[in-house]
C-alpha positions as CSV (number, residue, x, y, z in Angstrom):
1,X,0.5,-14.6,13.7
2,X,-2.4,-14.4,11.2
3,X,-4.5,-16.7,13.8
4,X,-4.0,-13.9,16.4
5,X,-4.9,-11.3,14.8
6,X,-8.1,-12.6,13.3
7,X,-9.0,-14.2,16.8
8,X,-9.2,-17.9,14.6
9,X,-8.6,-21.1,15.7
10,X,-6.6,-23.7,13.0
11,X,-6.9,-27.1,13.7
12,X,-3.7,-28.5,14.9
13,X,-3.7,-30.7,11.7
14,X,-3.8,-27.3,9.4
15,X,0.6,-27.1,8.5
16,X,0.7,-30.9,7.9
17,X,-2.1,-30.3,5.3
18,X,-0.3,-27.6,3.7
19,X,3.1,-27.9,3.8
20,X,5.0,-23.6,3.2
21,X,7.6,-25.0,0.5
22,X,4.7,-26.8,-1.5
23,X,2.7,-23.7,-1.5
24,X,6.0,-21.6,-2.3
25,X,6.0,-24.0,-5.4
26,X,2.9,-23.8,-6.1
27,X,2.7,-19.8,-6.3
28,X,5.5,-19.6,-7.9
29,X,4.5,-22.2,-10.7
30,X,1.1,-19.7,-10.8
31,X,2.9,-16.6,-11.1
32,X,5.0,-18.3,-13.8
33,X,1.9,-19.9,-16.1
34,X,0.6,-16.7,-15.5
35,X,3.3,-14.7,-17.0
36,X,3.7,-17.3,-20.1
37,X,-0.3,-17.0,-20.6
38,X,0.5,-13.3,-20.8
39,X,4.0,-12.9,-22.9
40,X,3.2,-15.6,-25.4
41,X,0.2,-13.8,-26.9
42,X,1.8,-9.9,-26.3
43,X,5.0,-11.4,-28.4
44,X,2.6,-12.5,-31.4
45,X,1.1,-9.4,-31.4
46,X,4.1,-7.4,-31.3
47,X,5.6,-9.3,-34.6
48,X,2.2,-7.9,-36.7
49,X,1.9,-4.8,-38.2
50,X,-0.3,-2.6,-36.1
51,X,-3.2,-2.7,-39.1
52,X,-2.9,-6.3,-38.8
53,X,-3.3,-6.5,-35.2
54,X,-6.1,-4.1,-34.7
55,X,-7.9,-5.9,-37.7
56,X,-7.8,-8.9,-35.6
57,X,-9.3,-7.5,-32.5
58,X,-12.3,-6.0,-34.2
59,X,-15.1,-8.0,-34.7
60,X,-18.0,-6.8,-36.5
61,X,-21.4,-7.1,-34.8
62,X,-24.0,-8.9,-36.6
C-alpha cells in the first residue's frame, strides 16, 4: 500500500529481510525500555522532598 502511494519500488527480497512479528517485537520491546527509562527516574524523584529534588537539578555555573 505504502509502495503505491509513494510510487517506490521494494525489492522482492524486502519482507524476508524484515519479518512484521519481529518488528512488532521489536517496537514493542522499544516502547517498553522506553517507558522503564522514563518511570524509573520519575519514581525516584517522586520519593524526595520537593527541596531535595530541585536541589539536585540545579547546578551552579562556574
Amino acid at each position: 500500500m505504502t509502495e503505491h502511494s509513494a510510487h517506490l519500488a521494494f525489492p522482492a527480497r524486502m519482507p524476508d529481510v524484515w519479518h512484521p512479528g519481529s518488528m512488532a517485537l521489536l517496537a514493542l520491546a522499544g516502547v517498553a525500555i522506553a517507558a522503564l527509562g522514563a518511570v524509573i527516574p520519575a519514581r525516584a524523584a517522586a520519593r524526595q522532598t520537593i527541596a531535595r529534588a530541585l536541589r539536585t537539578e540545579w547546578r551552579p555555573t562556574k
